[in-house]
C-alpha positions in Angstrom: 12.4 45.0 17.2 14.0 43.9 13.9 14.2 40.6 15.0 11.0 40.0 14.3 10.9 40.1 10.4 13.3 37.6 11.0 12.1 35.0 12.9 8.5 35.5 10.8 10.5 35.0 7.5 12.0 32.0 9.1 9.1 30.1 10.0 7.3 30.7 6.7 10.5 29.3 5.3 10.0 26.3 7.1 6.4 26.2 6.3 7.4 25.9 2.6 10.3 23.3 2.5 7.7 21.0 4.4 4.9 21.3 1.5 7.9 21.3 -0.7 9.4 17.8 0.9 5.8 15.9 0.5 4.5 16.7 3.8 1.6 15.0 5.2 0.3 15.0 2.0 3.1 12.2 0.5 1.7 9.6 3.1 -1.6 9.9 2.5 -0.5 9.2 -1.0 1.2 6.2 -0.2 -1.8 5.3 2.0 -4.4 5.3 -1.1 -2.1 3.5 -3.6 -1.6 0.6 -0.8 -5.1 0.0 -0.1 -6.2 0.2 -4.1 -3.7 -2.5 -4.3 -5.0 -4.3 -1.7 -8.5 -3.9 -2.8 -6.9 -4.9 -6.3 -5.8 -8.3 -5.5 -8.6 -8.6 -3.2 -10.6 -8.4 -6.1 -8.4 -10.7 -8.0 -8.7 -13.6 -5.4 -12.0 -13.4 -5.4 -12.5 -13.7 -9.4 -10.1 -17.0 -9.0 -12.4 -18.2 -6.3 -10.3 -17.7 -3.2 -11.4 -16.1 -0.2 -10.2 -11.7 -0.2 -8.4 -13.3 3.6 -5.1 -14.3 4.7 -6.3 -17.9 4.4 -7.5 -17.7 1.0 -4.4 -15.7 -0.1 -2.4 -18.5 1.6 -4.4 -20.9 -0.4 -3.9 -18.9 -3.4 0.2 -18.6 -2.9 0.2 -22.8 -2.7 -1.2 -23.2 -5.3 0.9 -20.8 -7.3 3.9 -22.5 -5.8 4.4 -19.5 -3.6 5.4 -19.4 0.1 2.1 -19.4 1.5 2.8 -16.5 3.8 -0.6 -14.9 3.3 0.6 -11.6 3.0 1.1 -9.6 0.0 4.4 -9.6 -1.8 5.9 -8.7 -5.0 5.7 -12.5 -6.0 1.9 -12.7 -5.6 1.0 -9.3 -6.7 2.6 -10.4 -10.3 1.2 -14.0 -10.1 -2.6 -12.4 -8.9 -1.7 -9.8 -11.8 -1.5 -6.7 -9.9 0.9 -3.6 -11.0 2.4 -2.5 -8.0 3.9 0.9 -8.7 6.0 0.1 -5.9 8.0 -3.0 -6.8 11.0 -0.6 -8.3 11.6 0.0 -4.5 11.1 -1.9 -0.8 7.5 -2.1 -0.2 6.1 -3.5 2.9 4.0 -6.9 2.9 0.5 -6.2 3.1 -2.4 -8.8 4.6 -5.6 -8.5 3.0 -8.2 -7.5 5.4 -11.7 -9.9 5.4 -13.9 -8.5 3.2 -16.8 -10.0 5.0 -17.7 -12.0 1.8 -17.4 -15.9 1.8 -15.5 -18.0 -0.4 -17.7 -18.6 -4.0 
C-alpha cells in the first residue's frame, strides 16, 4: 500500500523534468523561428526580383558568387540579409517552399 505515494511522486517527477528539459514545447519553438526565416528570405528574394523557389534562390546564390545549391545556408541568409539566430550553432539547410507567386 505505501508503494503507491511512491510511484505517484515518481511519475509527477518525471512530468516535471520534461516541461523543465523543453518538451514538446522547445520544437515547436524551433519550428516557428525556421519558417519566419524562411518566410524572411522569401520575402527578401522577392524584393531583389528572384523568384521565393529553389530556382530563384539558386539564381540568387550565382549571382552572389554563392554555390548555387538552392537551399538556405548561413552564407545566403547574410548575403539576402537575414539574422538567423541560429548561425552561433549547426542549423540545418532549408529550401524555400514556392510561394505560388511568379517571378516580378
Amino acid at each position: 500500500m505505501k508503494m503507491r505515494p511512491l510511484v505517484v511522486a515518481t511519475g509527477a517527477a518525471l512530468v516535471s523534468l520534461g516541461a523543465i528539459a523543453g518538451g514538446p514545447q522547445h520544437s515547436q519553438d524551433k519550428a516557428s523561428t525556421e519558417a519566419s526565416i524562411v518566410r524572411e528570405a522569401q520575402s527578401k528574394l522577392r524584393s531583389q526580383g528572384y523568384a521565393a523557389t529553389p530556382q530563384g534562390l539558386a539564381e540568387f546564390q550565382q549571382a552572389k558568387g554563392i554555390e548555387a545549391s538552392g537551399k538556405l545556408d548561413t552564407q545566403t541568409l547574410a548575403a539576402l540579409g537575414v539574422d538567423d539566430p541560429a548561425a552561433s550553432g549547426a542549423s540545418p539547410e532549408r529550401t524555400p517552399q514556392p510561394s505560388g507567386k511568379p517571378k516580378s
